[in-house]
PDB file of N, CA, C and O in Angstrom:
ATOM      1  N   UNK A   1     -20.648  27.058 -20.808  1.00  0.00           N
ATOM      2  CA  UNK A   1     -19.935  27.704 -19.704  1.00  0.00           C
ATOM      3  C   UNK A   1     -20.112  29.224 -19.742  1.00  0.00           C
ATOM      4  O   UNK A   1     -20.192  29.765 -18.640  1.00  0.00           O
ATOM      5  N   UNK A   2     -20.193  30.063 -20.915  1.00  0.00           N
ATOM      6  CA  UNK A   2     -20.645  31.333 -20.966  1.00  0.00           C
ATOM      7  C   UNK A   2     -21.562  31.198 -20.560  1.00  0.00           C
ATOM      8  O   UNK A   2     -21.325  31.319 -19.358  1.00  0.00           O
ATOM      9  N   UNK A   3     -23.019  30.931 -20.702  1.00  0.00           N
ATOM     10  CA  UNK A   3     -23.958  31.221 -19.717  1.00  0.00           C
ATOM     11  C   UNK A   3     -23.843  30.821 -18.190  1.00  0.00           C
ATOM     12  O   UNK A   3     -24.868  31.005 -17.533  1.00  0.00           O
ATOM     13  N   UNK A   4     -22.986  30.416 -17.676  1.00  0.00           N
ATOM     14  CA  UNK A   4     -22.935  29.836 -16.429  1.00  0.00           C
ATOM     15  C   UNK A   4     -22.251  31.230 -15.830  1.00  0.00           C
ATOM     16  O   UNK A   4     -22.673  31.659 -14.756  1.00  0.00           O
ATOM     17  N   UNK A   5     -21.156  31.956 -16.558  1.00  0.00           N
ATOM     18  CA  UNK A   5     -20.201  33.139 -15.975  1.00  0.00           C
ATOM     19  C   UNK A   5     -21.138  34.370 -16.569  1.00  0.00           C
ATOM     20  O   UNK A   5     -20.638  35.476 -16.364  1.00  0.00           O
ATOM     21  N   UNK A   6     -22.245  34.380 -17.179  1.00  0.00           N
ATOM     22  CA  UNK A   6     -23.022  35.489 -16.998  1.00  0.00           C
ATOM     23  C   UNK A   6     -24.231  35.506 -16.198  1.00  0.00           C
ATOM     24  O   UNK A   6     -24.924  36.512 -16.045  1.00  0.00           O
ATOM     25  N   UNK A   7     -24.479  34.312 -15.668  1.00  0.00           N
ATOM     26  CA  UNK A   7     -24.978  34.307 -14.386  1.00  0.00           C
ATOM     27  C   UNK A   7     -24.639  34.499 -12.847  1.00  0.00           C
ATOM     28  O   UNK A   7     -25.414  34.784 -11.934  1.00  0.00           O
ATOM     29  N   UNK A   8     -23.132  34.241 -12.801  1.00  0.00           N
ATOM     30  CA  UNK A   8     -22.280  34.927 -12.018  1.00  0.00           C
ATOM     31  C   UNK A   8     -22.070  36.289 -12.190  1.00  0.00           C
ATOM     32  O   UNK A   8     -21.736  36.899 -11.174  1.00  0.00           O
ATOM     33  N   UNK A   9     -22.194  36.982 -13.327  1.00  0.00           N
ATOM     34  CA  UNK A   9     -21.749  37.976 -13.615  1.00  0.00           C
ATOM     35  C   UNK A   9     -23.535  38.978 -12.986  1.00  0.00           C
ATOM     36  O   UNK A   9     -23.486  40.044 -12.373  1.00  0.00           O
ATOM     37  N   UNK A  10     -24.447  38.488 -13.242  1.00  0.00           N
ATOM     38  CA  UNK A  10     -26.057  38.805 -13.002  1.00  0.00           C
ATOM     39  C   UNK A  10     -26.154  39.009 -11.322  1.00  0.00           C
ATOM     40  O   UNK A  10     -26.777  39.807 -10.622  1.00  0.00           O
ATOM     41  N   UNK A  11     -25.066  37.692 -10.970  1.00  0.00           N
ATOM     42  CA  UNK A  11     -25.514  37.785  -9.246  1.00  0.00           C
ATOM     43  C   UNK A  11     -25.002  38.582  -8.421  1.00  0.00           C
ATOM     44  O   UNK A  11     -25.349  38.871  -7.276  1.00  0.00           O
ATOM     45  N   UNK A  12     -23.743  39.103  -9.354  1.00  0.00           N
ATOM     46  CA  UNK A  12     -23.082  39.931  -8.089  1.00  0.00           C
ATOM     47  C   UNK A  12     -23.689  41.378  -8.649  1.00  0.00           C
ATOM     48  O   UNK A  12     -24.090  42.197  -7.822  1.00  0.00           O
ATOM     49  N   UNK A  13     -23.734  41.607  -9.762  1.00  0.00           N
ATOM     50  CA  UNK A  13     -24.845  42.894 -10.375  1.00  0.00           C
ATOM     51  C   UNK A  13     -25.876  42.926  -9.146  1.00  0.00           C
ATOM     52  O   UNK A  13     -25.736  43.954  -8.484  1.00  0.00           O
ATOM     53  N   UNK A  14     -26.776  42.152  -8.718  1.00  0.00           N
ATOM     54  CA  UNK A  14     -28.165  41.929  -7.990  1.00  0.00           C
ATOM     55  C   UNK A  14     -27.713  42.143  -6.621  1.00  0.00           C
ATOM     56  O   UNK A  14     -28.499  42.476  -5.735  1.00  0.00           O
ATOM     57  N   UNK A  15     -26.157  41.915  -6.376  1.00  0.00           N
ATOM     58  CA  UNK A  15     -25.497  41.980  -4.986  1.00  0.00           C
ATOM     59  C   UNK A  15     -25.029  43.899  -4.852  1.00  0.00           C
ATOM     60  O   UNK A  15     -25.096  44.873  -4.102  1.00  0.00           O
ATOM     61  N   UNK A  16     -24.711  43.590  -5.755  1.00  0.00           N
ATOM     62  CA  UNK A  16     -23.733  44.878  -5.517  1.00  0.00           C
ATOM     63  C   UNK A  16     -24.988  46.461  -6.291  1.00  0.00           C
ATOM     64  O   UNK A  16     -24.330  47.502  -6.288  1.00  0.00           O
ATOM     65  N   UNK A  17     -25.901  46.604  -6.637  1.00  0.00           N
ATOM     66  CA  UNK A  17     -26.735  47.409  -7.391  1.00  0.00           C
ATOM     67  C   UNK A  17     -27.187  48.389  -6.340  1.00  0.00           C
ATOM     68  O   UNK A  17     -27.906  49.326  -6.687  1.00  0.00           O
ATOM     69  N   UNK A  18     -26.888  48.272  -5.304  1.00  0.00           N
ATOM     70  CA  UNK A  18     -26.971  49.578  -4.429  1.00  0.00           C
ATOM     71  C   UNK A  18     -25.750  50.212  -3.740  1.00  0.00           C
ATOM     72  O   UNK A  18     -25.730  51.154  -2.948  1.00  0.00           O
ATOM     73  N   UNK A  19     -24.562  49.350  -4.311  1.00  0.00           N
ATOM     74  CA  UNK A  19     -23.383  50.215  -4.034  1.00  0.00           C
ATOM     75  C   UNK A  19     -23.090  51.358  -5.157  1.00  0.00           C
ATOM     76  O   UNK A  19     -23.219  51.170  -6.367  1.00  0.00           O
ATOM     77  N   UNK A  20     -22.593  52.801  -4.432  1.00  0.00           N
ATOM     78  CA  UNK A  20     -22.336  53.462  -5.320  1.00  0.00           C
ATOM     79  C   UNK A  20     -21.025  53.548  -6.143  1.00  0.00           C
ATOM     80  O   UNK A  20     -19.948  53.427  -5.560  1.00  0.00           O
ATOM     81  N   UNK A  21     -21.088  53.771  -7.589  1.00  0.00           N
ATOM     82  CA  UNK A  21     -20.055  53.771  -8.561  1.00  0.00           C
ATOM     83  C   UNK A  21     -18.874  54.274  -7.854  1.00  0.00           C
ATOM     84  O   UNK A  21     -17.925  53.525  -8.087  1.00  0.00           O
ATOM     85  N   UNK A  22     -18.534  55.314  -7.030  1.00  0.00           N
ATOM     86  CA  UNK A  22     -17.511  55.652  -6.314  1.00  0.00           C
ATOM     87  C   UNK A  22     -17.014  54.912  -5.777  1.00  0.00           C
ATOM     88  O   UNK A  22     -15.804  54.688  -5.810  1.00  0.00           O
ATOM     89  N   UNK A  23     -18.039  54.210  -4.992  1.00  0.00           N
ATOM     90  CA  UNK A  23     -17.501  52.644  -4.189  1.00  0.00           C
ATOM     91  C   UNK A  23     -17.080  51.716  -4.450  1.00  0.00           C
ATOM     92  O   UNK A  23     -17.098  50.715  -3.734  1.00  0.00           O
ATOM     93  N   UNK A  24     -16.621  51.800  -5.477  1.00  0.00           N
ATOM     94  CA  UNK A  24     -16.079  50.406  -6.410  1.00  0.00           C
ATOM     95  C   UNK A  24     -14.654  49.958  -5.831  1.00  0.00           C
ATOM     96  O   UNK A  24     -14.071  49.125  -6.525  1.00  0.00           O
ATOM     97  N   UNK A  25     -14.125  50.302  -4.882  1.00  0.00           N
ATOM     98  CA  UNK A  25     -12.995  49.911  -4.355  1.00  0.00           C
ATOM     99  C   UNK A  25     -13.437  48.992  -2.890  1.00  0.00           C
ATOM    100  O   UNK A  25     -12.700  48.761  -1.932  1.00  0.00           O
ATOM    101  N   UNK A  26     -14.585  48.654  -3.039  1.00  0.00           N
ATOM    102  CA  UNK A  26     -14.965  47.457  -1.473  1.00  0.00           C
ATOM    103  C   UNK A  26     -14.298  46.840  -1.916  1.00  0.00           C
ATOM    104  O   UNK A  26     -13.572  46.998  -2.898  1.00  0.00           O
ATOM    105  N   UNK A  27     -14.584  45.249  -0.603  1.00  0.00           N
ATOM    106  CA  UNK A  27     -13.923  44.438  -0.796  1.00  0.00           C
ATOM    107  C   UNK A  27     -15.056  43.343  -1.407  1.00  0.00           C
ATOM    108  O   UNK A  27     -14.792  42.143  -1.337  1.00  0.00           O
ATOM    109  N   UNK A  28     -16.073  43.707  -1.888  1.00  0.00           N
ATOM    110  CA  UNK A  28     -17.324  42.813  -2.028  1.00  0.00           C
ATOM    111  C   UNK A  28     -17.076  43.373  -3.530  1.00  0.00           C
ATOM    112  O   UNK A  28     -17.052  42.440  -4.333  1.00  0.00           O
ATOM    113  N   UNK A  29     -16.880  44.686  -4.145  1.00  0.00           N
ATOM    114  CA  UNK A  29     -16.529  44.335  -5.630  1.00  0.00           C
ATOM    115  C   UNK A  29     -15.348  43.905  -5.985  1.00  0.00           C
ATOM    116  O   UNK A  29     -15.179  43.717  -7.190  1.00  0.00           O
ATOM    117  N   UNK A  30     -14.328  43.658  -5.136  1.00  0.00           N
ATOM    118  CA  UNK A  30     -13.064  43.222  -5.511  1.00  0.00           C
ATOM    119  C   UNK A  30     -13.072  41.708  -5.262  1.00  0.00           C
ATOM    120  O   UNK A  30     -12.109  41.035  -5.630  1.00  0.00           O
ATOM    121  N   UNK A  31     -14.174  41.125  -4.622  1.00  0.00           N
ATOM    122  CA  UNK A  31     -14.545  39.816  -4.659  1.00  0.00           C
ATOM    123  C   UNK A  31     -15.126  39.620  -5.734  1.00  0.00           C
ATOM    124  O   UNK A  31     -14.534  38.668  -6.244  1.00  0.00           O
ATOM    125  N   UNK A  32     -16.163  40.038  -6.581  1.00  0.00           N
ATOM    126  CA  UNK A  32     -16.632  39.793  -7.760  1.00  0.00           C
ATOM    127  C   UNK A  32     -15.482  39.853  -8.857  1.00  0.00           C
ATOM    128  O   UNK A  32     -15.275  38.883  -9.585  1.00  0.00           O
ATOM    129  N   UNK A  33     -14.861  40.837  -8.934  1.00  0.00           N
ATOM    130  CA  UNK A  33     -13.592  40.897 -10.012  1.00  0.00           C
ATOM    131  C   UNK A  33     -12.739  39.508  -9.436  1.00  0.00           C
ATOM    132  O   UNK A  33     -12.174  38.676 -10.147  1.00  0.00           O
ATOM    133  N   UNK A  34     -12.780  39.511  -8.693  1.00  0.00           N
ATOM    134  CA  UNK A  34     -11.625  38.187  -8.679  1.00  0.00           C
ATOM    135  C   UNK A  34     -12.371  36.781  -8.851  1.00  0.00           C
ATOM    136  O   UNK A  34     -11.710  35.814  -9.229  1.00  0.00           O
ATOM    137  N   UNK A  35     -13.548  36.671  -8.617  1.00  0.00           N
ATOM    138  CA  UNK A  35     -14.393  35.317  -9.121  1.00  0.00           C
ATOM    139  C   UNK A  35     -14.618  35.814 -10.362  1.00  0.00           C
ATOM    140  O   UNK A  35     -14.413  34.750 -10.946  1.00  0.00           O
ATOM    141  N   UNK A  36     -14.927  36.728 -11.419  1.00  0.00           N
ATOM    142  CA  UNK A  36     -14.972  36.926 -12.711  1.00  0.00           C
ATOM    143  C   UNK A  36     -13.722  37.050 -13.656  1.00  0.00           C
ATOM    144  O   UNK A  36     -13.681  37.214 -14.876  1.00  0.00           O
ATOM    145  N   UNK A  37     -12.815  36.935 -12.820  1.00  0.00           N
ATOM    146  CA  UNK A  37     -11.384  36.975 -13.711  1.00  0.00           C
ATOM    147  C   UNK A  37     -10.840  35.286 -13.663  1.00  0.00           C
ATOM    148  O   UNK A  37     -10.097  34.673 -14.430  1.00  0.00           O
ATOM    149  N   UNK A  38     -11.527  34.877 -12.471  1.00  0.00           N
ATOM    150  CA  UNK A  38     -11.011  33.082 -12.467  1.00  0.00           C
ATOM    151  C   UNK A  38     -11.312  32.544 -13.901  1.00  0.00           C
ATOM    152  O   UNK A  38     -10.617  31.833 -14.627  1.00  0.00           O
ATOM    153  N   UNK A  39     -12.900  33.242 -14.159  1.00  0.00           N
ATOM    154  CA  UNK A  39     -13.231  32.397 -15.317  1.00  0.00           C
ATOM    155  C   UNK A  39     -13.489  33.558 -16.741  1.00  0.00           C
ATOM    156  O   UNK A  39     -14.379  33.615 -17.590  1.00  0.00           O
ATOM    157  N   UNK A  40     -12.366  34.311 -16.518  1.00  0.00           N
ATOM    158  CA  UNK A  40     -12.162  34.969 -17.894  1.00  0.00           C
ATOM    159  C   UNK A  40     -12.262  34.454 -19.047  1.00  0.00           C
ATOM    160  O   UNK A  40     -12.954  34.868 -19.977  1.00  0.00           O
ATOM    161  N   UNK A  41     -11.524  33.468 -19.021  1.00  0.00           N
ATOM    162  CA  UNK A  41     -11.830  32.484 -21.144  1.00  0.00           C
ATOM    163  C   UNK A  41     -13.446  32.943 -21.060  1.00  0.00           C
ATOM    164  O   UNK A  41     -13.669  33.751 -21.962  1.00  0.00           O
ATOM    165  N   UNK A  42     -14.284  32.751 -20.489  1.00  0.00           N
ATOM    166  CA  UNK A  42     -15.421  32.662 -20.776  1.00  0.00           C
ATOM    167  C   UNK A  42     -16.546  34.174 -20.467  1.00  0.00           C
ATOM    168  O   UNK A  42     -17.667  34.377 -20.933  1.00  0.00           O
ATOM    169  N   UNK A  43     -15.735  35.034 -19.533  1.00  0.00           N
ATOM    170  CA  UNK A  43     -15.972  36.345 -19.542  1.00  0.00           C
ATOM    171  C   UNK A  43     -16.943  37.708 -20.857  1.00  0.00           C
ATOM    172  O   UNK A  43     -16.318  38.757 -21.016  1.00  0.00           O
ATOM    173  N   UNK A  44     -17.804  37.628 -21.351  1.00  0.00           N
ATOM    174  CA  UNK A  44     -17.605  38.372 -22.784  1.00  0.00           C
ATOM    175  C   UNK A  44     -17.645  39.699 -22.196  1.00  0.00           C
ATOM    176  O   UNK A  44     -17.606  40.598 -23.036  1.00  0.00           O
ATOM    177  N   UNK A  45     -17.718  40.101 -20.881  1.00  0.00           N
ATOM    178  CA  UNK A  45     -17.809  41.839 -21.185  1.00  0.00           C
ATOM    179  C   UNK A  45     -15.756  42.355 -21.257  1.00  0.00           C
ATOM    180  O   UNK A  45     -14.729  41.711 -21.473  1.00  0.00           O
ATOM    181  N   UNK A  46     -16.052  43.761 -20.949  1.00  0.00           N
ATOM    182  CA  UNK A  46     -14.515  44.183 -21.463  1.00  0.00           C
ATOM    183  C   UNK A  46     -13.667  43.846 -20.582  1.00  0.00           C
ATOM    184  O   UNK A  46     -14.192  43.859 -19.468  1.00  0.00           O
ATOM    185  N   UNK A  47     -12.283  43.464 -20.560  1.00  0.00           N
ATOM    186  CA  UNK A  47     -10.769  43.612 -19.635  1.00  0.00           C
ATOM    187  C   UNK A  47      -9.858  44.771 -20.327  1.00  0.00           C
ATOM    188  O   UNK A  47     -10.041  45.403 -21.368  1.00  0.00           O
ATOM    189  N   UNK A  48      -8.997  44.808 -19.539  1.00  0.00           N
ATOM    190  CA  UNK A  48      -7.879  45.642 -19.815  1.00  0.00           C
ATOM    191  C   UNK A  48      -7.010  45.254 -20.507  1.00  0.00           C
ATOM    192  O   UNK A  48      -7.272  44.059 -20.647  1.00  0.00           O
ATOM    193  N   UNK A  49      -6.142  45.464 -21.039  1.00  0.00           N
ATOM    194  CA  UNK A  49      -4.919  45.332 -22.030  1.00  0.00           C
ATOM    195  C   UNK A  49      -4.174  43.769 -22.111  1.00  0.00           C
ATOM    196  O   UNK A  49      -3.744  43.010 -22.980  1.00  0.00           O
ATOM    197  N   UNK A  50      -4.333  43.820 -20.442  1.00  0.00           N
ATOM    198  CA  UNK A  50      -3.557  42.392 -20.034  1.00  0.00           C
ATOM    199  C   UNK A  50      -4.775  41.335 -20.020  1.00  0.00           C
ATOM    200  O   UNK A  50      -4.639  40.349 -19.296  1.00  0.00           O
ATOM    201  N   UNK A  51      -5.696  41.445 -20.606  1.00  0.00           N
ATOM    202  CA  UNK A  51      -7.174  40.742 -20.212  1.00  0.00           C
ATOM    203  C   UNK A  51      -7.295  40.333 -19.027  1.00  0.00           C
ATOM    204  O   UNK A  51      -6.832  39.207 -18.844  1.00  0.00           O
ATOM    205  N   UNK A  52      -7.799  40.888 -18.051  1.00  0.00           N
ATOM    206  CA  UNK A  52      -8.176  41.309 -16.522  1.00  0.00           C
ATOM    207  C   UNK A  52      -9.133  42.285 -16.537  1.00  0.00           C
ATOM    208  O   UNK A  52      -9.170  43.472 -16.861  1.00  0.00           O
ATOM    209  N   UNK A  53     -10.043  41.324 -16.019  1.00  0.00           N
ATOM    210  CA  UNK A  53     -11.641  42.867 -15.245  1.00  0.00           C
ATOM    211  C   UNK A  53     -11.245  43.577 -14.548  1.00  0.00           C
ATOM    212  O   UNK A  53     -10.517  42.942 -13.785  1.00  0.00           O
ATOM    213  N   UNK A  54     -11.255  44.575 -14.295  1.00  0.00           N
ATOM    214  CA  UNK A  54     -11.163  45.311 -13.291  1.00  0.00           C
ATOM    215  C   UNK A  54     -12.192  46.062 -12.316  1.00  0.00           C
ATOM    216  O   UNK A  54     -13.312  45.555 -12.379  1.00  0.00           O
ATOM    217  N   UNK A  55     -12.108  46.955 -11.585  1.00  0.00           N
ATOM    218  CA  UNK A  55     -13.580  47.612 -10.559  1.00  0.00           C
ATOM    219  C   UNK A  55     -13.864  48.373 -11.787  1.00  0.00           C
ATOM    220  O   UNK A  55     -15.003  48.168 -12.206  1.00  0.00           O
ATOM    221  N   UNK A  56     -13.123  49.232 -12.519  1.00  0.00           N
ATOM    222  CA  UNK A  56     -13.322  50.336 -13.442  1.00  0.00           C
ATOM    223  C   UNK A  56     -14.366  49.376 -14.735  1.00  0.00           C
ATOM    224  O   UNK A  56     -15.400  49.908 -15.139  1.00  0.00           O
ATOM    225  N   UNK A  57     -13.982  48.098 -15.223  1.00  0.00           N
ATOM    226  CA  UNK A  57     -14.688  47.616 -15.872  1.00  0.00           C
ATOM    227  C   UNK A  57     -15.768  46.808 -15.705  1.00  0.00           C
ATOM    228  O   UNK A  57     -16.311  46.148 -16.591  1.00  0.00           O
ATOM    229  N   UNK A  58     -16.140  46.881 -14.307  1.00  0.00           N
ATOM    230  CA  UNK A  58     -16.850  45.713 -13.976  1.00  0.00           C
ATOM    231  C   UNK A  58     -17.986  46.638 -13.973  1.00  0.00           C
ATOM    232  O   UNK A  58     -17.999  47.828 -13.659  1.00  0.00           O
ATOM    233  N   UNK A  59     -19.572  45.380 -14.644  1.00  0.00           N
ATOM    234  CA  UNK A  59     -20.524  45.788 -15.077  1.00  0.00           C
ATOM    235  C   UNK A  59     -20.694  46.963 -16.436  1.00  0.00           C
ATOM    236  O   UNK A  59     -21.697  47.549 -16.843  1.00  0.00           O
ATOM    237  N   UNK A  60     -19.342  46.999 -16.880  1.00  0.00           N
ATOM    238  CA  UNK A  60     -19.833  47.890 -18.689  1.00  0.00           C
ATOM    239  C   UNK A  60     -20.143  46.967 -19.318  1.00  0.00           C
ATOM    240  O   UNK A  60     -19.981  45.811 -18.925  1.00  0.00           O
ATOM    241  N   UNK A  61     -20.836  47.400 -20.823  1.00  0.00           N
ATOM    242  CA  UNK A  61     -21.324  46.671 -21.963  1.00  0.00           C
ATOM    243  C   UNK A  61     -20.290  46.397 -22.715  1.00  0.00           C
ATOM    244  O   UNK A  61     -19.216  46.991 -22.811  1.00  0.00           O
ATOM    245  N   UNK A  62     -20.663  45.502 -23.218  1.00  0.00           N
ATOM    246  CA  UNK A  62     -19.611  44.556 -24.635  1.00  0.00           C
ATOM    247  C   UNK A  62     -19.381  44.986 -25.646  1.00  0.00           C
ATOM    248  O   UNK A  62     -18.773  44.424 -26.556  1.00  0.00           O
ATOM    249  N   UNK A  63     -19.847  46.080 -25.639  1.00  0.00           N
ATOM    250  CA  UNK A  63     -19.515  47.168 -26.775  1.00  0.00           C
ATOM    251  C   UNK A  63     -18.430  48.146 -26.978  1.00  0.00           C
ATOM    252  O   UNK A  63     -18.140  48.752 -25.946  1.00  0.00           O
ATOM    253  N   UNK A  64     -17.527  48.571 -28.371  1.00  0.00           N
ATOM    254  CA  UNK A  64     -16.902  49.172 -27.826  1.00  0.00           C
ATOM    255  C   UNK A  64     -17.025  50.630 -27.477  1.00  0.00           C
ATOM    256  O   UNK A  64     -17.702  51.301 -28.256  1.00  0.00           O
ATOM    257  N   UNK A  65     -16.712  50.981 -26.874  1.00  0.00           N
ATOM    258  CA  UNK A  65     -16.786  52.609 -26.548  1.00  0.00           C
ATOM    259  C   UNK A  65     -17.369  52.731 -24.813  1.00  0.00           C
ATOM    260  O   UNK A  65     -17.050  53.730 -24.168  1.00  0.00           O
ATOM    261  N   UNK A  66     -18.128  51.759 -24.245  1.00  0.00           N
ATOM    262  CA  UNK A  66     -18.845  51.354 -23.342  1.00  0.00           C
ATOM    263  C   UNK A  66     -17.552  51.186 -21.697  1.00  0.00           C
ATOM    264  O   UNK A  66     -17.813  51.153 -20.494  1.00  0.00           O
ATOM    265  N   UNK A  67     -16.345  51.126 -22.373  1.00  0.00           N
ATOM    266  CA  UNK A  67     -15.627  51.442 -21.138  1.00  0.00           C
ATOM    267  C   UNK A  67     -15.152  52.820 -20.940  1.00  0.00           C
ATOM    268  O   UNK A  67     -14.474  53.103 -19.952  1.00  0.00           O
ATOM    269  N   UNK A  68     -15.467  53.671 -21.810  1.00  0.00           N
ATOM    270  CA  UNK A  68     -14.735  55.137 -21.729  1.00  0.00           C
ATOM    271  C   UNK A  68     -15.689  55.735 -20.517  1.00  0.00           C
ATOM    272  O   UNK A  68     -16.891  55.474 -20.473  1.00  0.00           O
ATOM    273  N   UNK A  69     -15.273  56.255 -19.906  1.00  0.00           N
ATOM    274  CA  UNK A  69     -15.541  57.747 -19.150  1.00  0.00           C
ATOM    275  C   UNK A  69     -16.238  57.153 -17.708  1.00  0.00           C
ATOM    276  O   UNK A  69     -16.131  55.942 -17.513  1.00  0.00           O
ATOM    277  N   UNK A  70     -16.897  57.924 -16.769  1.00  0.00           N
ATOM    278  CA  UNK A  70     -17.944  57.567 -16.464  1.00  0.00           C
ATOM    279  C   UNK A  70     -19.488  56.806 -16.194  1.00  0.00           C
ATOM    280  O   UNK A  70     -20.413  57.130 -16.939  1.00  0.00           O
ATOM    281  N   UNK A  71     -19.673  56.009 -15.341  1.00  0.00           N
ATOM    282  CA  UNK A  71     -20.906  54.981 -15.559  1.00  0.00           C
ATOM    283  C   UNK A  71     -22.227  56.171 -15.410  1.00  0.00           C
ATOM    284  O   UNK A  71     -22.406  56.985 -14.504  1.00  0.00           O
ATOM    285  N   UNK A  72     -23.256  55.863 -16.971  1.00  0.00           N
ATOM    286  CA  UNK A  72     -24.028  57.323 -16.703  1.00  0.00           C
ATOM    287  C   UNK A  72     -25.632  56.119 -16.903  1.00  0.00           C
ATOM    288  O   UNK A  72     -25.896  55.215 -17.696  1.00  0.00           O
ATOM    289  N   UNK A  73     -26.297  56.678 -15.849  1.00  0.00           N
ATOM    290  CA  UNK A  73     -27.575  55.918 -16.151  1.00  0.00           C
ATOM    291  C   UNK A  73     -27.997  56.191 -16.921  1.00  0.00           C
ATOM    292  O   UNK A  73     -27.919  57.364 -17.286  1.00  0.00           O
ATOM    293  N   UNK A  74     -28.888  54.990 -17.810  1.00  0.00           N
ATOM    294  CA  UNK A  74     -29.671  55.199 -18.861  1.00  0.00           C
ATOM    295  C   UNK A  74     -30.847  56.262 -19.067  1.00  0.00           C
ATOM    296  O   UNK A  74     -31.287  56.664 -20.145  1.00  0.00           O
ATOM    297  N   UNK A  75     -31.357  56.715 -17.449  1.00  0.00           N
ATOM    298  CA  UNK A  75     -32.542  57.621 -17.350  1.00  0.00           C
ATOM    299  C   UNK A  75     -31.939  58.843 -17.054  1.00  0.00           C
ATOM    300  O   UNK A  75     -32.514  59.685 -16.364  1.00  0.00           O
ATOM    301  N   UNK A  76     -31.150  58.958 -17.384  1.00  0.00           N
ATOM    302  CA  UNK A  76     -30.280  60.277 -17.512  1.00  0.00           C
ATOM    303  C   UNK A  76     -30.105  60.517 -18.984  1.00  0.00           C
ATOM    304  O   UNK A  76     -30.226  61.717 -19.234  1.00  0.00           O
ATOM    305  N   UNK A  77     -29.893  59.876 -19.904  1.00  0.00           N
ATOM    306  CA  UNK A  77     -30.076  59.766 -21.426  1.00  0.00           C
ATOM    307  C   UNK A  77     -31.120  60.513 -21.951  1.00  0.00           C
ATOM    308  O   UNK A  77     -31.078  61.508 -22.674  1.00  0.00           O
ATOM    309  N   UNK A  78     -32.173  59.831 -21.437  1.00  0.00           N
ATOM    310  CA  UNK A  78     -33.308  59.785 -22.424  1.00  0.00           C
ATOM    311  C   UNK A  78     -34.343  61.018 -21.825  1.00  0.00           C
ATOM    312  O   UNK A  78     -34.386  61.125 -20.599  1.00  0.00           O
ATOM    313  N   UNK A  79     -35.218  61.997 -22.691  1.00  0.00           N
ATOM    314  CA  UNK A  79     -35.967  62.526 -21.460  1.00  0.00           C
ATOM    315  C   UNK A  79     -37.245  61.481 -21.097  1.00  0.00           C
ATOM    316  O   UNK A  79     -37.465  60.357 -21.548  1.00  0.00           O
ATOM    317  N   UNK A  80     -37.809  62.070 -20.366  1.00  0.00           N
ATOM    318  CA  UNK A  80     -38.898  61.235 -19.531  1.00  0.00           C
ATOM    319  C   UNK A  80     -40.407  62.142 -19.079  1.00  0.00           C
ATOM    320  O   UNK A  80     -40.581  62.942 -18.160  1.00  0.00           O
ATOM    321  N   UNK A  81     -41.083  61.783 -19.829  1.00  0.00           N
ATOM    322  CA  UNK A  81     -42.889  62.329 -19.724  1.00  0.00           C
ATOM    323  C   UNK A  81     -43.594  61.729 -18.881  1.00  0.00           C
ATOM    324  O   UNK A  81     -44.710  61.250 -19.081  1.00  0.00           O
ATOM    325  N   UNK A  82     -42.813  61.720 -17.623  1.00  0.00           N
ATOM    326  CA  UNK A  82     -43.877  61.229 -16.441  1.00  0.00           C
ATOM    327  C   UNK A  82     -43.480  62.543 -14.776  1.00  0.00           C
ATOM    328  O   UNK A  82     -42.644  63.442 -14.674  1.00  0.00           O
ATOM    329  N   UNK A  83     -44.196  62.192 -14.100  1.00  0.00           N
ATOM    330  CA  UNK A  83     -44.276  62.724 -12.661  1.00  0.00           C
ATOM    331  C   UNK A  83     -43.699  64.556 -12.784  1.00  0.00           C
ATOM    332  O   UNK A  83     -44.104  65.440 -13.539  1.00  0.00           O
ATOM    333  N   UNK A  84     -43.008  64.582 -12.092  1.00  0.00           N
ATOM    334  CA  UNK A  84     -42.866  66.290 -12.302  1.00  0.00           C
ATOM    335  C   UNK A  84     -42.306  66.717 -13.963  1.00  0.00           C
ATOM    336  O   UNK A  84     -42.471  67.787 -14.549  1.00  0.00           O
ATOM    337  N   UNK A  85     -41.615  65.492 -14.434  1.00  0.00           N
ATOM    338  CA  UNK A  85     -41.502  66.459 -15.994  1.00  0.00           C
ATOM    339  C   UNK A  85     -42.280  66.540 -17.082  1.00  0.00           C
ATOM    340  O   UNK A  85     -41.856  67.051 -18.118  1.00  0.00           O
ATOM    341  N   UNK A  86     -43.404  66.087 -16.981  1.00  0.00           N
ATOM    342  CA  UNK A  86     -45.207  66.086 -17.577  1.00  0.00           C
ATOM    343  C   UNK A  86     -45.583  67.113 -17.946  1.00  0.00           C
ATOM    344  O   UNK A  86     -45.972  67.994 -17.179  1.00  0.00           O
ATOM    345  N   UNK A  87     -45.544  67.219 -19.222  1.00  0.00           N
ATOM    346  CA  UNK A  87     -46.259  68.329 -19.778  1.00  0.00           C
ATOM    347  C   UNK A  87     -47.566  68.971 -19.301  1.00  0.00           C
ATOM    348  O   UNK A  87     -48.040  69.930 -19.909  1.00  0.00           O
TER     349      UNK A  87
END
C-alpha cells in the first residue's frame, strides 16, 4: 500500500509542477492534501504535529530538517558549468 500512496503522491507532483510555491493555497493542492491525508497510515513524507499534510508540507523530503523554511530548488544549490555560466 506504500507504494500505491507514493504513486498518488508522484501524480499530483506531475499535476501540480507548474504551480507556483506561493500558490499552494488552490483548490487543486488542497485536493491533493486531502486525498494524501485519507491515506496517511501509509503516507512516509512529513505531517504536522497532529499527523496531517498540509500545503506547507506537501511535496518536502522525508528527511528531517526538509520541512524548515522555504521550498529552494536544487539548481539553485549547486553551481552549474553550462550556457551563460561557462567558463
Amino acid at each position: 500500500m506504500e507504494y500505491a500512496v507514493e504513486l498518488i503522491e508522484l501524480y499530483w507532483a506531475s499535476l501540480l509542477w507548474t504551480t507556483p510555491f506561493n500558490n499552494y493555497t488552490t483548490a487543486t493542492v488542497g485536493a491533493a492534501v486531502t486525498e494524501l491525508n485519507a491515506h496517511k497510515k501509509f503516507y512516509a513524507g512529513p505531517k504536522n504535529a497532529a499527523g496531517n499534510l498540509t500545503p506547507h508540507l506537501l511535496f518536502r523530503g522525508p528527511f528531517v530538517g526538509e520541512d524548515m523554511g522555504p521550498y529552494v530548488s536544487q539548481l539553485l544549490l549547486l553551481s552549474a558549468d553550462f550556457g551563460a555560466l561557462a567558463d
